[in-house]
C-alpha positions as CSV (number, residue, x, y, z in Angstrom):
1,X,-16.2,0.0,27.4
2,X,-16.6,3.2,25.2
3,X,-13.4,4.8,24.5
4,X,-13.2,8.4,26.1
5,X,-12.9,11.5,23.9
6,X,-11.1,14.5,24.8
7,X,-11.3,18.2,23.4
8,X,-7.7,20.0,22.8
9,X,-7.9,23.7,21.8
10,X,-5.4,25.6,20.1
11,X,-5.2,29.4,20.0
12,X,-3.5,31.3,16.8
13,X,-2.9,34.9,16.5
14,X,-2.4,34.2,12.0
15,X,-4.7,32.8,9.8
16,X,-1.3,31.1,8.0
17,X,-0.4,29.2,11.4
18,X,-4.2,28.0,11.2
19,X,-4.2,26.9,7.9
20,X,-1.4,24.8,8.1
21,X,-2.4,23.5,11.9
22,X,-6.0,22.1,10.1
23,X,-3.9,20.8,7.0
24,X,-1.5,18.7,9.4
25,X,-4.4,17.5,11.6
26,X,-6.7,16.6,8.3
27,X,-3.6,14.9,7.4
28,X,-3.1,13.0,10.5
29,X,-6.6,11.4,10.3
30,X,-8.1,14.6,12.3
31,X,-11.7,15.2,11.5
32,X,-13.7,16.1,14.1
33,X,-12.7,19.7,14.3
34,X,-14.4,23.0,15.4
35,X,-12.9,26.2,13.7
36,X,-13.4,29.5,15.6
37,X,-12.5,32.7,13.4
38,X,-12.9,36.5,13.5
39,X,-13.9,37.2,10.2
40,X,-14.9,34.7,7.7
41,X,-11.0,33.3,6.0
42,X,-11.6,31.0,2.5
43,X,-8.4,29.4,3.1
44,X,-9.8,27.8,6.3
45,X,-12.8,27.2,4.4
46,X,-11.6,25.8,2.2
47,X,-9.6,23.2,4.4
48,X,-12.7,22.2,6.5
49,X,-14.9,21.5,3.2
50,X,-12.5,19.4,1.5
51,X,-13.8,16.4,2.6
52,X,-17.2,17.4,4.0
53,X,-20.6,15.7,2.3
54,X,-23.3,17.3,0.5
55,X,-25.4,19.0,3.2
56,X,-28.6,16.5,3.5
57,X,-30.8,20.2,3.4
58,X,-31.4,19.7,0.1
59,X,-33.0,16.4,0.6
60,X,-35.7,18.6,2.3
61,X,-35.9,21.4,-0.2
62,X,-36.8,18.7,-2.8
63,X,-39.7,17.2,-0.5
64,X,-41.1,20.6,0.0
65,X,-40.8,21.1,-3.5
66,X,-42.5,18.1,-4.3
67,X,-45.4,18.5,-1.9
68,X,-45.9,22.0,-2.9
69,X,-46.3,21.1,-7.1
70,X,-48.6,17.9,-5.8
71,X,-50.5,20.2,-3.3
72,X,-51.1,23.0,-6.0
73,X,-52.6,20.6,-8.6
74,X,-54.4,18.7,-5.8
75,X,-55.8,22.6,-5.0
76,X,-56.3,23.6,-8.5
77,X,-58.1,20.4,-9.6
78,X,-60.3,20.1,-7.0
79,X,-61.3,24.0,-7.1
80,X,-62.3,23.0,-10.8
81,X,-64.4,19.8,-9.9
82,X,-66.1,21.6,-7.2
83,X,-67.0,24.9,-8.9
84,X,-67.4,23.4,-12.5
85,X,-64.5,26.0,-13.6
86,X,-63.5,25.8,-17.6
87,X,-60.2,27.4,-17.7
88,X,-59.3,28.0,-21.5
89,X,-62.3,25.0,-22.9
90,X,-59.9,22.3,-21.1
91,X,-61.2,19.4,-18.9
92,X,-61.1,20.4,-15.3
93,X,-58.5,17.8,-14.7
94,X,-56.3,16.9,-17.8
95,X,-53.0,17.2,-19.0
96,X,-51.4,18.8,-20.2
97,X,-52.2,21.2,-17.3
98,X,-53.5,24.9,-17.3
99,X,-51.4,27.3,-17.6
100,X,-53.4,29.6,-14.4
101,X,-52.9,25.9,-13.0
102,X,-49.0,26.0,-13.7
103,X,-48.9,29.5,-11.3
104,X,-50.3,28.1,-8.3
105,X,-48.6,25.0,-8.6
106,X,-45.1,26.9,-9.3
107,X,-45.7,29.8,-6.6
108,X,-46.6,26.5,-3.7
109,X,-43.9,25.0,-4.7
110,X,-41.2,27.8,-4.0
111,X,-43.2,28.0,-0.8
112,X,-43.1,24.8,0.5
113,X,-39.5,24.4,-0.7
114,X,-38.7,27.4,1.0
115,X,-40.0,26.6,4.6
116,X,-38.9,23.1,4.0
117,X,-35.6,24.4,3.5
118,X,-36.0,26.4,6.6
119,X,-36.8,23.2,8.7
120,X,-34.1,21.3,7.4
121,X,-31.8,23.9,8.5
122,X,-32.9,24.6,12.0
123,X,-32.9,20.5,12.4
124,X,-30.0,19.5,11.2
125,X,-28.1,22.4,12.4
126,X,-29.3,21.4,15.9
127,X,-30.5,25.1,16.3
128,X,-31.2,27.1,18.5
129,X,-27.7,26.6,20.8
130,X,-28.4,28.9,24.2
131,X,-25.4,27.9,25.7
132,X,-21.7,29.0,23.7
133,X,-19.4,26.0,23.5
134,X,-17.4,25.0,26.0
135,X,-14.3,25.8,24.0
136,X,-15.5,29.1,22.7
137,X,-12.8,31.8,23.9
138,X,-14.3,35.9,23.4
139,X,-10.7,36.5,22.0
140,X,-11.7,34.5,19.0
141,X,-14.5,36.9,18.2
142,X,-11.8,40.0,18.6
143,X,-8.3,38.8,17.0
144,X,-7.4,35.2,17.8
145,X,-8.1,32.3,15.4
146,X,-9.1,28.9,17.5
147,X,-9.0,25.0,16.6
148,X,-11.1,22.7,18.7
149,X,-10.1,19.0,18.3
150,X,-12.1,16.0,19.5
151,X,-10.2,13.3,19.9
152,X,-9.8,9.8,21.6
153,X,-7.8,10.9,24.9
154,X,-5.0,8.3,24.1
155,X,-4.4,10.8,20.7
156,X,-4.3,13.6,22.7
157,X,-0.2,14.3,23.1
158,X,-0.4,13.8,19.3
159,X,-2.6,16.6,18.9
160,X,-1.2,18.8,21.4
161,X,1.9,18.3,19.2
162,X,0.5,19.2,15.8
163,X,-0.8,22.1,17.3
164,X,2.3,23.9,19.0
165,X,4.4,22.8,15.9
166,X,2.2,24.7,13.6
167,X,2.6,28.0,15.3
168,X,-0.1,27.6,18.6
169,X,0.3,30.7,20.9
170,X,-1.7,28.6,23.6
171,X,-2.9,25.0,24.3
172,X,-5.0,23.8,26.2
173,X,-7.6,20.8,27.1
């Protein structure tokens, strides 16, 4: 049987009461948190990062990268074999390459790195969301800092705990 999770929210009118609410949940074993803030605040970003992995977007920027070099000499090389073009007395196909060969292949590669990186984004970032969270408050976009935590519902009081002793104006499931 799956064990059920539960979502706790805690409401704080500082960023110092946040800061040390994610620092006692991170130290608690808490990792599953959503951060709600007014303006962006390094010292919660700094928190939440700490033990975050490398974002896996990169992974795609190299791909596109990658295709976009092997796609420009693919293009370049097979303009020259097709149209007999002697760029500079080199073979058509040789190495080292062209240098008007080396502009194509650079400028497709920012290109497909660039919408690669684009893709990667909007995937892994699940994106677009049409629907707000359900524990998005319109206070936290005014003045009030909010901590979502998804726990198992047996952990629940603990949470609840960590979050009034660290200076929650409001708590709530």
């Amino acid at each position: 049987m799956p064990a059920t999770t539960e979502t706790i929210l805690g409401v704080f009118a500082h960023v110092d009461t946040t800061v040390r609410a994610l620092e006692e949940l991170k130290a608690k074993g808490y990792h599953d948190l959503t951060v709600y803030t007014p303006v962006p605040v390094h010292e919660i970003e700094d928190v939440i990062e700490r033990d975050r992995p490398v974002s896996k977007v990169r992974l795609f920027t190299l791909l596109g990268g990658l295709t976009g070099l092997a796609s420009g000499w693919i293009l370049t090389a097979w303009s020259s074999l097709k149209w007999d073009l002697v760029v500079g007395g080199k073979p058509p196909i040789g190495f080292p390459v062209s240098p008007p060969y080396i502009v194509i292949m650079f400028e497709l590669m920012i290109l497909f790195g660039g919408i690669a990186t684009l893709i990667g984004l909007v995937t892994l970032g699940r994106l677009p969301r049409f629907s707000p969270s359900p524990t998005y408050d319109i206070r936290f976009s005014n003045d009030r800092f909010g901590v979502a935590v998804h726990c198992p519902a047996e952990r629940a009081a603990s949470v609840r705990d960590i979050l009034r002793g660290a200076g929650a104006e409001e708590v709530r499931a």
